[in-house]
Backbone as a printed PyTorch tensor [residue, N CA C, xyz], in Angstrom:
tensor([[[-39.6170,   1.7480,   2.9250],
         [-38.7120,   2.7770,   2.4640],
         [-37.5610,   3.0030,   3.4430]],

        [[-37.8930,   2.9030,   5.0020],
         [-36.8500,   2.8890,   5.8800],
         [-36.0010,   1.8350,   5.6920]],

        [[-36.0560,   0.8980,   5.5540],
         [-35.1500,  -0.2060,   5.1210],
         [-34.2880,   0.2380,   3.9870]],

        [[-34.6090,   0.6190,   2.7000],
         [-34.0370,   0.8860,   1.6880],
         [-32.7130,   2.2350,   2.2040]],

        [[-33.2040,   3.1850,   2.7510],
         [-32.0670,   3.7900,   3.2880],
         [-31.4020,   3.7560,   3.8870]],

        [[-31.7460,   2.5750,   5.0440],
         [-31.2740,   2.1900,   6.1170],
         [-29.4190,   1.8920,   5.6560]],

        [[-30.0450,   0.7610,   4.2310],
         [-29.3880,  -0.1240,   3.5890],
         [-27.9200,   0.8170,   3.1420]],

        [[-28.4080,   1.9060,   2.0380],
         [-28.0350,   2.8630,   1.4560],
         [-26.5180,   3.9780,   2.2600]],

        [[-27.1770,   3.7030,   3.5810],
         [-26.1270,   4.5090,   4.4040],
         [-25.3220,   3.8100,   4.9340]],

        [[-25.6520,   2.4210,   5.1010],
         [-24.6070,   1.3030,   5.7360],
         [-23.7250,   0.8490,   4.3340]],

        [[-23.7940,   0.9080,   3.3330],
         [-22.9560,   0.9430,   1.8360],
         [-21.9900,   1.9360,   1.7590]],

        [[-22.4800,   2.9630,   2.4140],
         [-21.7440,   4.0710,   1.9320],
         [-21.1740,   4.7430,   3.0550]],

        [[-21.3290,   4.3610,   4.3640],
         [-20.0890,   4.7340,   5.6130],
         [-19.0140,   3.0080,   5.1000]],

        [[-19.4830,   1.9790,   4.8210],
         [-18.4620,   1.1050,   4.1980],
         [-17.5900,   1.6820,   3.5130]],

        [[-17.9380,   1.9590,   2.5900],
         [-17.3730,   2.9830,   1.0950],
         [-16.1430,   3.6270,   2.1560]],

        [[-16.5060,   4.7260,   2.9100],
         [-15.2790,   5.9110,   3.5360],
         [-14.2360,   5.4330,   4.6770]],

        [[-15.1920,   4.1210,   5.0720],
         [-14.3170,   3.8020,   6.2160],
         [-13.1020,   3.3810,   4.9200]],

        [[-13.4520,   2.2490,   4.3760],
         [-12.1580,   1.4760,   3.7220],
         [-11.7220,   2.6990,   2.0240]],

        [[-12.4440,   3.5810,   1.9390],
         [-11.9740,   3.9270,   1.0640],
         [-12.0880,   3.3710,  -0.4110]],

        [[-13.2160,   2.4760,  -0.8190],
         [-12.8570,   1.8850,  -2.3790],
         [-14.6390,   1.1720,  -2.2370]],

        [[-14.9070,   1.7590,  -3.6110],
         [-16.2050,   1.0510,  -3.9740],
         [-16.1480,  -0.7310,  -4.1870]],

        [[-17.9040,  -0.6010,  -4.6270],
         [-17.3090,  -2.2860,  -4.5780],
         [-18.7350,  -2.7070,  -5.1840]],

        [[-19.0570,  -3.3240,  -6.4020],
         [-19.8890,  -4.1720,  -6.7830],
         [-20.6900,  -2.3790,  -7.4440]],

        [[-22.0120,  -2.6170,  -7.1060],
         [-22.7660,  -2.0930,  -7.4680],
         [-22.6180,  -0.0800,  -7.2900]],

        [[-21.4820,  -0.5060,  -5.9710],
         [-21.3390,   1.2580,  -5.5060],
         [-20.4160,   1.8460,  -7.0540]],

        [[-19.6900,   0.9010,  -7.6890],
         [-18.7650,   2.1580,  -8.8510],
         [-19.9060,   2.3830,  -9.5870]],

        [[-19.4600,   3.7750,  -9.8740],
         [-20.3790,   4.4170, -11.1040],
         [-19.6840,   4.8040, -12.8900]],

        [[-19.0300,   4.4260, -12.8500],
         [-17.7930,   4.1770, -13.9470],
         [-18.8020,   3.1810, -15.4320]],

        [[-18.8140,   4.1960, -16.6080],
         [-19.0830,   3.1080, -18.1330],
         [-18.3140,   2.2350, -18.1060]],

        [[-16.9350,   2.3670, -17.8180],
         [-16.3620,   1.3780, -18.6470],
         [-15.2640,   1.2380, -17.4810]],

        [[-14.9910,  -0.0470, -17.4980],
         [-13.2250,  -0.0300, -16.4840],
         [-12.3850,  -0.9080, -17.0210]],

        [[-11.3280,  -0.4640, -16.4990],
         [ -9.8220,  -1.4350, -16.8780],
         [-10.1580,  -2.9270, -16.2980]],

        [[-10.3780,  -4.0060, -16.6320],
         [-10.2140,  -5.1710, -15.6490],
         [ -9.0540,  -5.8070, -15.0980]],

        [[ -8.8470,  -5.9400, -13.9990],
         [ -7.5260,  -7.0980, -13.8720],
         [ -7.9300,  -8.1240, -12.9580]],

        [[ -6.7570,  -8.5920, -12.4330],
         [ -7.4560,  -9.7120, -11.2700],
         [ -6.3370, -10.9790, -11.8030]],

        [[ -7.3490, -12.1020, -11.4180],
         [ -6.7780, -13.2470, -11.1550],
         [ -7.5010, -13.9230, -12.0810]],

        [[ -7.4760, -14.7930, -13.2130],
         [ -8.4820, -15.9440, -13.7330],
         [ -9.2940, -14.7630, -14.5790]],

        [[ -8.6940, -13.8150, -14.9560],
         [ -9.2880, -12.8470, -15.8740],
         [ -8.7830, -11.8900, -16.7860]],

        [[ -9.1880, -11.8960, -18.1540],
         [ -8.5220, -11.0790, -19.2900],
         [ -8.5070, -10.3410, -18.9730]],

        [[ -7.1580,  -9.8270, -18.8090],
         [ -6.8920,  -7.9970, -18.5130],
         [ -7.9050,  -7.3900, -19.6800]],

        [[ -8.3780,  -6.4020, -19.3420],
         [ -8.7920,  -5.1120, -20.8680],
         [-10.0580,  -4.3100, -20.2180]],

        [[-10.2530,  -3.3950, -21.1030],
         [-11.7310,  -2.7710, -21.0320],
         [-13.3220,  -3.4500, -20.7780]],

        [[-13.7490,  -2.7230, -20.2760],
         [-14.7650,  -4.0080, -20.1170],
         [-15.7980,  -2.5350, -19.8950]],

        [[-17.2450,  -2.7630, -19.8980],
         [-18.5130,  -2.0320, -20.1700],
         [-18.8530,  -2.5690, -18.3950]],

        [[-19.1500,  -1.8540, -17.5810],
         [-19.2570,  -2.1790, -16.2590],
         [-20.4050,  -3.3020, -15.8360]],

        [[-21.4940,  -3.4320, -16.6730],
         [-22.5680,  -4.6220, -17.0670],
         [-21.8980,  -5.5450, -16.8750]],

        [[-20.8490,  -5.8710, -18.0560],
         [-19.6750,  -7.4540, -18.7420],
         [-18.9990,  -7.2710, -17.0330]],

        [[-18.3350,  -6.2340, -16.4770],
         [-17.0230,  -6.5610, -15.3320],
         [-17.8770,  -7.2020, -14.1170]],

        [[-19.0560,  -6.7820, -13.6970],
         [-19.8690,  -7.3970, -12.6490],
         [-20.4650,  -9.0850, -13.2140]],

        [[-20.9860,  -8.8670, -14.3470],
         [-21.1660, -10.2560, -14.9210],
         [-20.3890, -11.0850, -14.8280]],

        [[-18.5760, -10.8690, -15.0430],
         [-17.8500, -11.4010, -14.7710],
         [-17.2880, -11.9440, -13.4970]],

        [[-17.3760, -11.0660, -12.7580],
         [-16.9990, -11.2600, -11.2430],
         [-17.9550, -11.8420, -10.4900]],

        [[-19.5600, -11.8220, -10.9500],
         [-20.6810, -12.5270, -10.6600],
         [-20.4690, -13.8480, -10.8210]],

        [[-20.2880, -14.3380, -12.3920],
         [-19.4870, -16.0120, -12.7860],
         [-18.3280, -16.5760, -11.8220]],

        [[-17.5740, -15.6310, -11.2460],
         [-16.5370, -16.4710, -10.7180],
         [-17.3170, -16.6190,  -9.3570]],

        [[-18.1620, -15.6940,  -8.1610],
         [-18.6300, -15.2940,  -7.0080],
         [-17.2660, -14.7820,  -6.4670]],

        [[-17.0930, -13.4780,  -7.1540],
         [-16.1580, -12.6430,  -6.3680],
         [-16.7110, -11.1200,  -6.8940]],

        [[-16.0940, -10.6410,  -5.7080],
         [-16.1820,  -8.8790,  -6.1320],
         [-15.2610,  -8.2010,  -6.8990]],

        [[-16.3460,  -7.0420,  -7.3760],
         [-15.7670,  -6.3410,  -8.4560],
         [-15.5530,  -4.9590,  -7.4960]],

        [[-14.2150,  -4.6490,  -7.5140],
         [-13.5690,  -3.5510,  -6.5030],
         [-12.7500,  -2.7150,  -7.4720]],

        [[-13.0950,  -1.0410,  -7.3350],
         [-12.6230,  -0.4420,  -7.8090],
         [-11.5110,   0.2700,  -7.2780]],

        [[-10.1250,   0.0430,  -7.8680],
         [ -8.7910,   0.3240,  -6.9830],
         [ -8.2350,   1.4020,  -7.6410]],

        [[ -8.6710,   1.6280,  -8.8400],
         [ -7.8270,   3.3260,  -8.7090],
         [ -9.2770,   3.6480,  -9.9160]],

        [[ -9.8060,   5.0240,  -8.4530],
         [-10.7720,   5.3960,  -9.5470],
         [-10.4040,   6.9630, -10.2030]],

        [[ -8.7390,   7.0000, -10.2620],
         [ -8.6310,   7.9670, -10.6760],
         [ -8.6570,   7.8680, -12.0280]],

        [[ -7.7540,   6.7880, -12.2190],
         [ -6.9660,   6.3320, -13.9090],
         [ -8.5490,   6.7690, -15.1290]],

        [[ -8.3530,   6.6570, -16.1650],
         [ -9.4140,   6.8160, -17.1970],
         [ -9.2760,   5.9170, -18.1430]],

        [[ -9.9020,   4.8190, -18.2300],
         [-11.2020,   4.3070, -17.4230],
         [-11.0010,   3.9380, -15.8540]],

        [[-11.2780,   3.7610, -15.3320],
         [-11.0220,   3.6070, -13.5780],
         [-10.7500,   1.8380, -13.8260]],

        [[ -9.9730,   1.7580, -13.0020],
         [ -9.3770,   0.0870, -12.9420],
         [ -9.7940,  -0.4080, -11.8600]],

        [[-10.5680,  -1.7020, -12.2530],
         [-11.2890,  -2.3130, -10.9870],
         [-10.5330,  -3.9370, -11.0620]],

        [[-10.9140,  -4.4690,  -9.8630],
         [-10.1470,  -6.1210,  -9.6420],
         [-11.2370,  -6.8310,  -9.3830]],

        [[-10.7630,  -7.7170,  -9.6010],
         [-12.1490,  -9.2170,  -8.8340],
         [-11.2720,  -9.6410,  -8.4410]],

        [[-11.8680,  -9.4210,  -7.1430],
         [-11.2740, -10.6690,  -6.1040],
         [-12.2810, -10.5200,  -4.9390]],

        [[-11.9560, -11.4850,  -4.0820],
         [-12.9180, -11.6050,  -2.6370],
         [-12.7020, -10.4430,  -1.9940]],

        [[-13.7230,  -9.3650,  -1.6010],
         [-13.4960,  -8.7070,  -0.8550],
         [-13.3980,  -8.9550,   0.2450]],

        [[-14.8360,  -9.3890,   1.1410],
         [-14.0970, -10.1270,   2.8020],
         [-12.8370, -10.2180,   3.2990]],

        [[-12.1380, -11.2530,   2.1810],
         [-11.0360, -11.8980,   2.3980],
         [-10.1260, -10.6920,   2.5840]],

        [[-10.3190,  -9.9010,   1.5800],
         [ -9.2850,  -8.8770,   1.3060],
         [ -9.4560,  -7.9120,   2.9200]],

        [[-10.2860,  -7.6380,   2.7970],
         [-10.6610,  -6.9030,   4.6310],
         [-10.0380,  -7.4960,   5.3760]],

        [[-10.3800,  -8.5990,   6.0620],
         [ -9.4370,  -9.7920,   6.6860],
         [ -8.0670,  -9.5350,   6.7550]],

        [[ -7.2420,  -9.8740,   5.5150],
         [ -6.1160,  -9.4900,   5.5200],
         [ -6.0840,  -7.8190,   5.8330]],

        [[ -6.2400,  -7.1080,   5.7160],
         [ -5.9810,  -5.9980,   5.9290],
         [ -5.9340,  -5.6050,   7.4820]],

        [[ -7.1530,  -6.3450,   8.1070],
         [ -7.1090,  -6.2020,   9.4940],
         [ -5.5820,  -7.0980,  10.0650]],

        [[ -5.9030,  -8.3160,   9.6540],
         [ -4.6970,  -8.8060,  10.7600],
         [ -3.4140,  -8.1310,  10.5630]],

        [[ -2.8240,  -7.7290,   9.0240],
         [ -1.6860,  -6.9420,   8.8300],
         [ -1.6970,  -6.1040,   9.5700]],

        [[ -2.8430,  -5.2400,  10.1280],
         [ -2.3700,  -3.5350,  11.0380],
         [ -2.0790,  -4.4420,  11.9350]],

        [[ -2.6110,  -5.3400,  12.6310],
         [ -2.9270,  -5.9280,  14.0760],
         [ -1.0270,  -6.5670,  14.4630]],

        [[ -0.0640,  -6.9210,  13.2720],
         [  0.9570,  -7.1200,  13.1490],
         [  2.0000,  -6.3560,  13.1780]],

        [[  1.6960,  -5.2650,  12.2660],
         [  2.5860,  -4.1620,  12.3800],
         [  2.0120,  -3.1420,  13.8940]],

        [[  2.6430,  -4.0010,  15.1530],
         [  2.2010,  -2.7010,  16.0300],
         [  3.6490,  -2.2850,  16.6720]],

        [[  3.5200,  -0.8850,  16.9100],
         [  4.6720,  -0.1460,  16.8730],
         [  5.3160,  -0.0330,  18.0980]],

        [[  6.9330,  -0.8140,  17.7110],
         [  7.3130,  -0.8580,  19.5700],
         [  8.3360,   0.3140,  19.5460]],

        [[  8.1340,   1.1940,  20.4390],
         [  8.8430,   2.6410,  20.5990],
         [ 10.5710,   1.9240,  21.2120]],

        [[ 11.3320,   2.8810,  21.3760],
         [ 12.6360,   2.2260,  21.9450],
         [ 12.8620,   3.5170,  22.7470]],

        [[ 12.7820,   3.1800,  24.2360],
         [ 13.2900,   4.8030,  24.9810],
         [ 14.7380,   4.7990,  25.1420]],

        [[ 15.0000,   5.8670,  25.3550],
         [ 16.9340,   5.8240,  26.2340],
         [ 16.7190,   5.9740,  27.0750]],

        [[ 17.4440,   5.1800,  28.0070],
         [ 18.4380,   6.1000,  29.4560],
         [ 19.5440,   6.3100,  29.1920]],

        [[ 20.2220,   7.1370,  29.7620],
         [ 21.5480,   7.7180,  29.4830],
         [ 22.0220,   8.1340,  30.9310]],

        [[ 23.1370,   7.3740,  31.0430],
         [ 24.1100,   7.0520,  32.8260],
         [ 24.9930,   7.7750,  32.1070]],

        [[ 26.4260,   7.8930,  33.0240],
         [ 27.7800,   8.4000,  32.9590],
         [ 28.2690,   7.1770,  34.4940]],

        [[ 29.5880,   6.7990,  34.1670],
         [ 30.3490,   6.1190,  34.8870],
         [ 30.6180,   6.8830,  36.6160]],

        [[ 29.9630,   8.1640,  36.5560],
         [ 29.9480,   8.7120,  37.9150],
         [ 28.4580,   8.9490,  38.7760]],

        [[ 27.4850,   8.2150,  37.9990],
         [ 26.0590,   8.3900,  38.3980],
         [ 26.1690,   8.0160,  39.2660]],

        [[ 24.8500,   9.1120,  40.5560],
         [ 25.1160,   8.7110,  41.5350],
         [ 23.6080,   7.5410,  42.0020]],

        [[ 23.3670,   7.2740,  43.3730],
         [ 22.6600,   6.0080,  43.5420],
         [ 21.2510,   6.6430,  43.2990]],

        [[ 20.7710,   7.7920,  43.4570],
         [ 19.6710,   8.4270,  43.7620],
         [ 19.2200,   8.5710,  42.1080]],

        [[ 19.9390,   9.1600,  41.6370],
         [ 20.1170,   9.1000,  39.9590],
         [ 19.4100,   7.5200,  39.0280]],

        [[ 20.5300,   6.8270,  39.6490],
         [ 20.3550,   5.1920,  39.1600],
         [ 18.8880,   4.8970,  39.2600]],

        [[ 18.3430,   4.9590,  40.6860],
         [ 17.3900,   4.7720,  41.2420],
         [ 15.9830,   5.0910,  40.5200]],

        [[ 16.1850,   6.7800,  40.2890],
         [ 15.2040,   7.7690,  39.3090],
         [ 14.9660,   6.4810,  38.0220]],

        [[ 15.9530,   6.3110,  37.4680],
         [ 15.9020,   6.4060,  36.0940],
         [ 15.8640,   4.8040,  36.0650]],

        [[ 16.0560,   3.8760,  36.7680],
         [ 15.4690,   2.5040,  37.0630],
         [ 14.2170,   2.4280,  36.9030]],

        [[ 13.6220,   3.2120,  37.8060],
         [ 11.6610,   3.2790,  37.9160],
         [ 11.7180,   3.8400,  36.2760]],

        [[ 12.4150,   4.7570,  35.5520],
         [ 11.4940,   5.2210,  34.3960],
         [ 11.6140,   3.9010,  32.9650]],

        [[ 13.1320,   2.7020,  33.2840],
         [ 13.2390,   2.0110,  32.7020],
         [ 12.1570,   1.0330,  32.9300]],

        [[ 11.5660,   0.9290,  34.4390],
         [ 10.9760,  -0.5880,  34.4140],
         [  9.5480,  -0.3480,  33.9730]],

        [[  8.9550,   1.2430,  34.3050],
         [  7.8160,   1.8680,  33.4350],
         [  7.5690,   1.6030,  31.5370]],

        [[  8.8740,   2.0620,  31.1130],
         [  9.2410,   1.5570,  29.8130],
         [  8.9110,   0.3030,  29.6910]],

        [[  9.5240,  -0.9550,  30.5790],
         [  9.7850,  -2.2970,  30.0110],
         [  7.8440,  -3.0360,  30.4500]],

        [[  7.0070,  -2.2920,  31.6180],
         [  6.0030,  -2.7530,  31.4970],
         [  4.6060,  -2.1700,  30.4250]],

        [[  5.1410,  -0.8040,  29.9760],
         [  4.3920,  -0.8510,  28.7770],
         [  4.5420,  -1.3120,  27.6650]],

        [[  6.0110,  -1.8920,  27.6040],
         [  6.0000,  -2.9770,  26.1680],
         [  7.1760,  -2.4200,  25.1550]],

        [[  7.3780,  -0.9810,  26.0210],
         [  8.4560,  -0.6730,  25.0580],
         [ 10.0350,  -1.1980,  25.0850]],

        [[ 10.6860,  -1.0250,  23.7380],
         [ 12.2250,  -1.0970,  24.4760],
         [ 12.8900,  -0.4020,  25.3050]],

        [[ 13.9760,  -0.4470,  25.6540],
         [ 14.7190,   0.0620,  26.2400],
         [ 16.2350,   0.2260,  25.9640]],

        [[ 16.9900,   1.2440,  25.3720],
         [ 18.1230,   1.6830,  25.7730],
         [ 19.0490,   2.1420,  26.6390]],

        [[ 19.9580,   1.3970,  27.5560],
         [ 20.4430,   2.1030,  28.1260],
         [ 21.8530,   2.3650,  27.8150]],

        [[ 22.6110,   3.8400,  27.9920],
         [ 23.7820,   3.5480,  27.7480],
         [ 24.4160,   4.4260,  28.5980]],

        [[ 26.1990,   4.3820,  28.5230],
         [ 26.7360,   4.9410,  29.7620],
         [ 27.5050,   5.9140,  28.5270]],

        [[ 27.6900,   7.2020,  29.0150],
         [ 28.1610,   8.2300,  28.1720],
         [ 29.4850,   8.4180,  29.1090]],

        [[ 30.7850,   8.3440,  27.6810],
         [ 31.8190,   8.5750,  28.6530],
         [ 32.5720,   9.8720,  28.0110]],

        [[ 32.6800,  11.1530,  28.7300],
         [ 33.4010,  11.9410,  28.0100],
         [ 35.0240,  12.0350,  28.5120]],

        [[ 36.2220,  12.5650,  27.7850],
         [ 37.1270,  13.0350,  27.7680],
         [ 38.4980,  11.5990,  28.6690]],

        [[ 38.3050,  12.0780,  29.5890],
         [ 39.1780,  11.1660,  30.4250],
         [ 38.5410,  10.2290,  31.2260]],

        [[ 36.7740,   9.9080,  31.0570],
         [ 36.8940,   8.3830,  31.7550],
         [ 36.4940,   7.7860,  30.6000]],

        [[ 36.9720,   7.8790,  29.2400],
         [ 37.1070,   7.0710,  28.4050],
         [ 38.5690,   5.7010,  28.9590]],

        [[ 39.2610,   6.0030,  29.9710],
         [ 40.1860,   5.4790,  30.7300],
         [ 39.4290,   4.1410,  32.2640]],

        [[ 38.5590,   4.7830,  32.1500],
         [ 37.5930,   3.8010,  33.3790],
         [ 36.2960,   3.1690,  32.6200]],

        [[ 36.3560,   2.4150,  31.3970],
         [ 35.8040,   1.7970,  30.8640],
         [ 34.7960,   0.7810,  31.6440]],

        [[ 35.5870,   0.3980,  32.7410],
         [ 35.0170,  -0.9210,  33.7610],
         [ 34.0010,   0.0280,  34.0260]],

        [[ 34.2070,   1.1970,  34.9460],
         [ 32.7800,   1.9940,  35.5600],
         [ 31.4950,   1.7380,  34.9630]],

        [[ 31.6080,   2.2850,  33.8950],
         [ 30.8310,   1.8890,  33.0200],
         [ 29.8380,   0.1140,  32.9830]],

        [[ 30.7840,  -0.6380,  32.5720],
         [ 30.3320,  -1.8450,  32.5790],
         [ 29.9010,  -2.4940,  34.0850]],

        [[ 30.2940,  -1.6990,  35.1850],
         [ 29.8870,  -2.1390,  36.2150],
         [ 28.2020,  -1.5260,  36.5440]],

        [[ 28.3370,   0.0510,  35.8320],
         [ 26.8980,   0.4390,  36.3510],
         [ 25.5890,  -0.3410,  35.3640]],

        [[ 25.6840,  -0.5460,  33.9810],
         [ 25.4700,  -1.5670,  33.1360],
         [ 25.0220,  -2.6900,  33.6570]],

        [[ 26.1320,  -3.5010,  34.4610],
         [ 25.7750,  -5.2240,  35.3320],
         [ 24.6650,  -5.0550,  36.3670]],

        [[ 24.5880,  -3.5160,  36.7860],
         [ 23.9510,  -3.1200,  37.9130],
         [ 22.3140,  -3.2660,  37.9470]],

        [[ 22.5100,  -2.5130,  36.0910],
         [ 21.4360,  -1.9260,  36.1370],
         [ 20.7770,  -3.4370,  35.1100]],

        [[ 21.6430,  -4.1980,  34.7120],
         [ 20.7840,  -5.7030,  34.3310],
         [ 20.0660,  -6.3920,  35.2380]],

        [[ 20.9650,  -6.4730,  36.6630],
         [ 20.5170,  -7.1690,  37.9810],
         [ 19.0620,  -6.8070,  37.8340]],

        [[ 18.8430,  -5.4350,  38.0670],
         [ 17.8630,  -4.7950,  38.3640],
         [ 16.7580,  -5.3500,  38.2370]],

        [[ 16.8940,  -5.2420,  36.4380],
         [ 15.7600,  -4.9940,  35.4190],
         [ 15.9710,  -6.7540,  34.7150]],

        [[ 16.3800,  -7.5160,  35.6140],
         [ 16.0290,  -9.3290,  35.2460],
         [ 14.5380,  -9.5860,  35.5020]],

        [[ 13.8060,  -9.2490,  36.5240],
         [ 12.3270,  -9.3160,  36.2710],
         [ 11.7020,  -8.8900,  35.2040]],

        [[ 11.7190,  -7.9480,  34.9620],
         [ 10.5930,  -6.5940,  34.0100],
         [ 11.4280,  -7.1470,  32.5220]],

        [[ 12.4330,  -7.5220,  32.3560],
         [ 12.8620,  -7.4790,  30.8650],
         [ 14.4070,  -8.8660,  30.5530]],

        [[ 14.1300,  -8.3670,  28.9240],
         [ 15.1550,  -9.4550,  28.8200],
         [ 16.3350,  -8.1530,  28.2320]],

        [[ 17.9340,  -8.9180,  27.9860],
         [ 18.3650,  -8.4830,  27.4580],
         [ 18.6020,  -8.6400,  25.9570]],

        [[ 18.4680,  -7.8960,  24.6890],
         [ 17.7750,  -7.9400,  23.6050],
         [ 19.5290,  -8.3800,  22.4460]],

        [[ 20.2030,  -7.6830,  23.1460],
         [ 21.2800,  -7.5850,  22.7440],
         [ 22.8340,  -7.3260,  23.3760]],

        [[ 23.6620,  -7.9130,  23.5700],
         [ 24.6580,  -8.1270,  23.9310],
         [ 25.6460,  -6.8260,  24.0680]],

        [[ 26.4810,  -6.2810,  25.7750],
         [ 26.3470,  -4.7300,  25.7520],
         [ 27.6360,  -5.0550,  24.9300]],

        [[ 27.3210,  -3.9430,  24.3310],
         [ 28.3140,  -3.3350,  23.1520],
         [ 28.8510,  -1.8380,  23.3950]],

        [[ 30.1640,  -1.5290,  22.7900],
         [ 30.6870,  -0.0680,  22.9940],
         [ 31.1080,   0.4450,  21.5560]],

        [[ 30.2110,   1.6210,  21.3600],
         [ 30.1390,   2.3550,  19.8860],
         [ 30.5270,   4.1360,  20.5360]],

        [[ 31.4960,   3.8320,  20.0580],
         [ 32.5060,   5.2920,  19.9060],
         [ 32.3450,   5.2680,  21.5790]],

        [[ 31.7100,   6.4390,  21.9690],
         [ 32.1650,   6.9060,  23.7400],
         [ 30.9980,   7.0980,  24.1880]],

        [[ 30.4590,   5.4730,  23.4840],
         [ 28.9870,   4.8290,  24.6850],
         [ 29.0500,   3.4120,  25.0640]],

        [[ 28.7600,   3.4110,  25.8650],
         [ 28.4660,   1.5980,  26.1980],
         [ 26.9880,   1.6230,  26.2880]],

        [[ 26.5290,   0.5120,  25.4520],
         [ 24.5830,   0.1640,  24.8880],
         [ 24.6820,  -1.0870,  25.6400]],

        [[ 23.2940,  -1.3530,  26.0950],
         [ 22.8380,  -2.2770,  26.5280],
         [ 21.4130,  -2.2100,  26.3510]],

        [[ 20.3960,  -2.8490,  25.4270],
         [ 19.3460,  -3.0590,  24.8830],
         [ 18.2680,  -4.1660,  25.7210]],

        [[ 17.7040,  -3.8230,  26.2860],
         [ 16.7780,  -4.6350,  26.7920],
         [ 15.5650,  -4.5230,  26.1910]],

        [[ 14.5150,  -6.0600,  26.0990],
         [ 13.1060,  -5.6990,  25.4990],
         [ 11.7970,  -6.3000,  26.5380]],

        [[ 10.7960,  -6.3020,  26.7920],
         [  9.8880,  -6.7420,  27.9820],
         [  9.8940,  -7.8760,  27.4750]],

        [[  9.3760,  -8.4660,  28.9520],
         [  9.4120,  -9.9700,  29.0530],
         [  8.0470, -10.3810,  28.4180]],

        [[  7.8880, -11.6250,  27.7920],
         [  6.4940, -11.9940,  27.4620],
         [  5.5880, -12.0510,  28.8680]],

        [[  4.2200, -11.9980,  28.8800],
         [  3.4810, -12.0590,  29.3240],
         [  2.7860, -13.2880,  29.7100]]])
């Protein structure tokens, strides 16, 4: 009898982790069928497992809201599988700023160097740009010099991602970490 529940509870933390019945867990008379290599329509839940039994694929119920609830055959495994490596792909690379001015001083540079190369060894991007207000929109070079400065720097810890560019009264320079 311990076995039988054992069984029972490992079905059904499956069930919540992924969210969607599967084979024997729907409790549904009747469901919509779809899938692959199969007549769309109604089906008596007996015929949809029978069916998905003939091919050796699972019968997965994907929206058990609809009335009749619509289930698929297809491989579940497989379908898990994919699902894992997709998160494992989409992983999320943050992009920080720094933000200079053409009069930063060395102590400044310095600060905000350590918080870029922190950035570039956890994997994130990096923005840096030089903010120019009013009249050293006239000393453009400043700018591009603290920029060259701060590439020197950060040639170990990172690459440059993108070529520095000047958008309205900033100069960008995009760096991303180096492979490993």
């Amino acid at each position: 009898m311990d076995k039988k529940n054992n069984n029972k509870n490992f079905f059904s933390k499956k069930k919540e982790e992924n969210g969607l019945k599967i084979n024997h867990q729907i409790r549904a008379y009747n469901v919509k069928l779809v899938g692959d290599n199969v007549t769309i329509g109604i089906y008596s839940i007996k015929e949809a497992l029978k069916i998905a039994d003939d091919l050796n694929l699972d019968l997965v119920e994907v929206s058990p809201t609809q009335i009749p609830s619509v289930c698929k055959i297809m491989d579940y495994q497989k379908y898990l599988y994919d699902k894992k490596k997709n998160e494992k792909k989409q992983e999320k690379v943050d992009t920080k700023e720094i933000r200079l001015t053409p009069n930063t001083g060395e102590h400044d540079f310095d600060f905000k160097l350590k918080h870029a190369i922190n950035f570039l060894e956890k994997g994130d991007r990096v923005k840096v740009f030089v903010f120019f207000k009013g009249r050293e929109m006239a000393h453009k070079s400043l700018g591009a010099d603290i920029l060259s400065k701060f590439l020197d720097a950060l040639k170990d810890y990172g690459t440059v991602d993108a070529p520095m560019k000047m958008e309205g009264n900033k100069m960008i320079l995009f760096f991303k970490p180096k492979k490993k």
